[in-house]
Backbone as CSV, one residue per row, in Angstrom:
resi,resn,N_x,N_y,N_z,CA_x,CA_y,CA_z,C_x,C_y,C_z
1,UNK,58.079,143.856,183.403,58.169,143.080,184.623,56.793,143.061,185.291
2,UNK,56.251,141.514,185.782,55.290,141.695,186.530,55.701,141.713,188.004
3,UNK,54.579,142.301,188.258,54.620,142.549,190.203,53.581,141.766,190.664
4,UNK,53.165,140.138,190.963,52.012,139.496,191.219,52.136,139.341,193.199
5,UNK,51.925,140.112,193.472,51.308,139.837,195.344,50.184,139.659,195.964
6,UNK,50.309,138.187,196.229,48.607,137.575,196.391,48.116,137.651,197.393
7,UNK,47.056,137.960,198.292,47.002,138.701,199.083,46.577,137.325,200.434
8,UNK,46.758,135.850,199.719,46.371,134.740,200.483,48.127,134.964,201.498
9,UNK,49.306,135.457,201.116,50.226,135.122,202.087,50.154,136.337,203.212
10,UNK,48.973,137.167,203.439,48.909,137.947,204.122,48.032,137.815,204.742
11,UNK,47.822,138.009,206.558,47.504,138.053,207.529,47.042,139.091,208.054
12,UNK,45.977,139.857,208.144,45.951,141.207,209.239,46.724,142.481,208.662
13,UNK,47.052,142.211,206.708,47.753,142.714,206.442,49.247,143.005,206.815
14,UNK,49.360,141.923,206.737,51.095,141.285,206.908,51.580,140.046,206.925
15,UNK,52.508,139.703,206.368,53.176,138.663,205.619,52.947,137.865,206.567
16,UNK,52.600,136.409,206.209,52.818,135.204,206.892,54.268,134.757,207.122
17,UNK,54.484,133.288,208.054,55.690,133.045,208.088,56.398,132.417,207.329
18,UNK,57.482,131.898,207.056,57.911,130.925,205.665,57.652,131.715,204.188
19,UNK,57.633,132.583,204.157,57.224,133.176,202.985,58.699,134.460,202.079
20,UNK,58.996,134.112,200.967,59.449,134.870,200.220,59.239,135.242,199.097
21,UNK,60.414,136.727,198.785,59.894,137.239,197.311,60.641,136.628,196.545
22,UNK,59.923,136.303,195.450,60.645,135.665,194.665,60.757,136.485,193.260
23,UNK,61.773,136.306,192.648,62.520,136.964,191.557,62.538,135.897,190.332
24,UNK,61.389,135.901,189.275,61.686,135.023,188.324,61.914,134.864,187.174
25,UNK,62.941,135.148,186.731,63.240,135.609,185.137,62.979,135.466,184.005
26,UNK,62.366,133.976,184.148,61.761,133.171,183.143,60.679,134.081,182.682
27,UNK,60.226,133.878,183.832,58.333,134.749,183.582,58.588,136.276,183.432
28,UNK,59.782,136.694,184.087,59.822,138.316,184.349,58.447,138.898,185.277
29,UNK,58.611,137.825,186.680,57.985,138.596,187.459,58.251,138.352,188.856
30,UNK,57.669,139.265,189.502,58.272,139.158,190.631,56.774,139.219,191.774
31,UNK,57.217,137.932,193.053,55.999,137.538,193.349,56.042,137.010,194.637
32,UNK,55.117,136.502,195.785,55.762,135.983,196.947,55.362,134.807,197.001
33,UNK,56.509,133.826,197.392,56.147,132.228,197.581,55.782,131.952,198.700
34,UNK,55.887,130.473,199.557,55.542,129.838,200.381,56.190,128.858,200.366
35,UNK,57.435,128.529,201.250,58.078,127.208,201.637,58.176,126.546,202.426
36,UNK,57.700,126.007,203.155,57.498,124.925,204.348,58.219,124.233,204.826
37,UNK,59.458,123.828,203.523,60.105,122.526,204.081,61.857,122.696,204.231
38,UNK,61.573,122.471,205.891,63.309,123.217,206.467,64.379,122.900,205.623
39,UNK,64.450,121.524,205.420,65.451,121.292,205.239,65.986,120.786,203.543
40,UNK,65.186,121.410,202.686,65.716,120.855,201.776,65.308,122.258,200.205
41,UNK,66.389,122.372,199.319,65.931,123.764,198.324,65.312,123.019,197.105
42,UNK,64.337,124.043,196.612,63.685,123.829,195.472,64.317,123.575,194.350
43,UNK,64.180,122.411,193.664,65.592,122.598,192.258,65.443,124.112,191.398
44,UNK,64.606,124.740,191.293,64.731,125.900,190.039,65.169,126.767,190.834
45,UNK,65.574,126.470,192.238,66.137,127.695,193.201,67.629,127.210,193.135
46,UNK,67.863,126.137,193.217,69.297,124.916,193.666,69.732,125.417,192.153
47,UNK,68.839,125.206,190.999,69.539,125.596,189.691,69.506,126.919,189.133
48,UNK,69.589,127.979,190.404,69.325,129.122,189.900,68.469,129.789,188.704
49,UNK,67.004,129.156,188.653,66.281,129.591,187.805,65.595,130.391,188.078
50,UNK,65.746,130.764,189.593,64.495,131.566,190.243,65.634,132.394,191.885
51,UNK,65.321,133.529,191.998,66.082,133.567,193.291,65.244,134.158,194.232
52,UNK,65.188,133.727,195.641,64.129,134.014,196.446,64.743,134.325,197.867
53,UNK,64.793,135.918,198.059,64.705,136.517,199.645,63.697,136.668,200.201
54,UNK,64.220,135.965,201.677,63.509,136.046,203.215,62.816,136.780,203.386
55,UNK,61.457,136.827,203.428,60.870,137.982,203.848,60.417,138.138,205.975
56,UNK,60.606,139.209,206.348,60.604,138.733,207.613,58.820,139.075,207.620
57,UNK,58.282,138.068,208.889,56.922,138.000,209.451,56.495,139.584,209.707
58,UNK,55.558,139.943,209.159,55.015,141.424,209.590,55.620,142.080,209.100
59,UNK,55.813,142.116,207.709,56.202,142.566,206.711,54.917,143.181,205.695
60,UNK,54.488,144.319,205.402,53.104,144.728,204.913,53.340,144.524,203.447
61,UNK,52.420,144.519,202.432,52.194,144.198,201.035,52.484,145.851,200.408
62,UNK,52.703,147.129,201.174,52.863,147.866,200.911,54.329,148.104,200.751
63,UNK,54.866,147.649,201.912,56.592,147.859,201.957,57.701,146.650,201.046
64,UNK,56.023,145.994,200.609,56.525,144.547,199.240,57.108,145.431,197.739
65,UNK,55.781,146.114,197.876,55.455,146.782,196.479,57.091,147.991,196.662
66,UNK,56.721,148.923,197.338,57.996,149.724,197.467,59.243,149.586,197.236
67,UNK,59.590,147.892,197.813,60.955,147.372,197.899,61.249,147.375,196.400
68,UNK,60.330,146.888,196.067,60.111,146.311,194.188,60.613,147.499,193.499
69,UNK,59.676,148.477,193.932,59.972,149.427,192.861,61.154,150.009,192.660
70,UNK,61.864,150.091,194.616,62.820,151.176,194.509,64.114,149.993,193.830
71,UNK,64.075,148.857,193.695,65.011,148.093,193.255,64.632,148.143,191.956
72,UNK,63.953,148.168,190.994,63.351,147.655,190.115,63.981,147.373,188.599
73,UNK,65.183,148.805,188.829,66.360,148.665,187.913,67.012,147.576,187.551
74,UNK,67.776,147.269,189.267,68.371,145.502,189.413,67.648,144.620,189.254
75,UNK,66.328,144.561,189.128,65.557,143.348,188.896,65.486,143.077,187.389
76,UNK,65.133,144.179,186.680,65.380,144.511,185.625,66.366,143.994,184.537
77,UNK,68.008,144.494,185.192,69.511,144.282,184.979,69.200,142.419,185.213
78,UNK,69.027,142.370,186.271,69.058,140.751,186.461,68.094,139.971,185.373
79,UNK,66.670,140.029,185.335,66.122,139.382,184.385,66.613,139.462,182.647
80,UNK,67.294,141.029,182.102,67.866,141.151,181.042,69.185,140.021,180.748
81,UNK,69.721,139.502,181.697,71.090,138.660,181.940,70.686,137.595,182.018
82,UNK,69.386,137.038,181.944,69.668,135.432,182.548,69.352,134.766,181.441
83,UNK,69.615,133.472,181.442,69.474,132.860,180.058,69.201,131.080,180.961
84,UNK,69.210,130.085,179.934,68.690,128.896,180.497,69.334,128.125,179.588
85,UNK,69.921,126.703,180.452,70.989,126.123,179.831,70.236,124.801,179.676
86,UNK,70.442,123.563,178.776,70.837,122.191,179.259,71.780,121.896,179.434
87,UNK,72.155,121.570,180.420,73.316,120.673,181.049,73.768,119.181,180.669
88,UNK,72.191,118.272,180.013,72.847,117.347,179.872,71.753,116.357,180.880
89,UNK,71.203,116.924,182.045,70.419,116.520,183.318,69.709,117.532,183.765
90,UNK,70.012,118.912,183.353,69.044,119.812,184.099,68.988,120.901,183.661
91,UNK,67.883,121.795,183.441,68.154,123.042,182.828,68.390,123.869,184.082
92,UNK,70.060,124.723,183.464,70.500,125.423,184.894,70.483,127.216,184.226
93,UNK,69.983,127.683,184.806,69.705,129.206,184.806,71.440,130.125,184.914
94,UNK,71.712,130.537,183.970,72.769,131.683,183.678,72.560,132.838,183.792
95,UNK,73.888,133.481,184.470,73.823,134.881,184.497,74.844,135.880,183.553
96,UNK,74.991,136.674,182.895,76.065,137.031,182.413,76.680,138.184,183.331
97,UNK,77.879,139.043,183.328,78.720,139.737,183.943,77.042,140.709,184.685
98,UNK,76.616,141.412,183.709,75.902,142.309,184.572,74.569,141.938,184.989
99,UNK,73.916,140.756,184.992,72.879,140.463,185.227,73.332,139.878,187.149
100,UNK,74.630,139.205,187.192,75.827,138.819,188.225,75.855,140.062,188.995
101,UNK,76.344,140.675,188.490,76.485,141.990,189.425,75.042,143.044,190.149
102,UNK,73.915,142.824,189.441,72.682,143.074,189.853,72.296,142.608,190.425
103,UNK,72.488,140.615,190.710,72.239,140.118,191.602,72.927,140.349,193.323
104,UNK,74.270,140.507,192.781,75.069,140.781,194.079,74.498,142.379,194.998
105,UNK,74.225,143.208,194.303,73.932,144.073,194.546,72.488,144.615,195.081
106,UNK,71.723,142.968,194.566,70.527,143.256,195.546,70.886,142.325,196.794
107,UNK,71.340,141.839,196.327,72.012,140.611,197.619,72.366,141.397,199.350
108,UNK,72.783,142.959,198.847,73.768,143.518,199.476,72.940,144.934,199.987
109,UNK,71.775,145.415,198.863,70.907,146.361,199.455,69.751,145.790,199.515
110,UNK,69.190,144.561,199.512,67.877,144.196,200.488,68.058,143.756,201.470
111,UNK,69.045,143.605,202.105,69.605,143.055,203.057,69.107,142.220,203.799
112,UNK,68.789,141.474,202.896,67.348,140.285,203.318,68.595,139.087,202.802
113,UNK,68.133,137.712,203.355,68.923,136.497,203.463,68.021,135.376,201.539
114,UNK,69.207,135.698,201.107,68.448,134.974,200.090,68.957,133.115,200.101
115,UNK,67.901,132.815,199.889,67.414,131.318,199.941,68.327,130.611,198.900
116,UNK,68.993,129.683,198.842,69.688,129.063,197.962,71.001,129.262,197.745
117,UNK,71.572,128.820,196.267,72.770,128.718,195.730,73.052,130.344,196.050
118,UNK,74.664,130.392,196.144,75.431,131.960,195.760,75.792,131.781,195.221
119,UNK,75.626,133.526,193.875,76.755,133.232,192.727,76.864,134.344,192.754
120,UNK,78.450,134.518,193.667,79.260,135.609,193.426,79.757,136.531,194.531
């Protein structure tokens, strides 16, 4: 698993606003984005290819790294589970039973608001 935290979404040493971690299975890494736009989700987020919690403002790159690690199992469990579909119109990102349950379970101890589709 990579851990990529770029140090452009940080301020005074602390997180800018609009900004989350993102969880990406494809790549197997984990990293912080930048989203701007209120009202509408990213398709590889909408198609569960990617899942991305809230990070709150003044949030340090230290307590990024930590979160990571002390989860790192479930990130782990989750990227081992996911797989990538055609649909036909879209490639939609799968989870199997325990990659599902790793997700729920960070869902539930980061207690951070994750961005997008729920599954589960």
């Amino acid at each position: 698993m990579k851990i990529n935290i770029e140090d452009k979404f940080f301020e005074g040493g602390k997180v800018i606003e609009n900004c989350y971690l993102a969880l990406d299975p494809e790549e197997k890494e984990v990293r912080i984005e930048e989203w701007v736009e209120p009202n509408s989700t990213p398709g590889y987020i909408e198609r569960g290819r990617e899942y991305w919690y809230e990070l709150e403002e003044g949030t340090t790159k230290e307590e990024i790294v930590s979160l990571v690690q002390k989860y790192e199992s479930l990130i782990e469990k989750l990227f081992a589970g996911y797989s990538c579909e055609w649909d036909g119109h879209n490639w939609q990102g799968q989870l199997n039973n325990s990659a599902l349950n790793a997700l729920n379970s960070l869902d539930f101890q980061l207690g951070l608001y994750r961005y997008g589709p729920f599954m589960g």
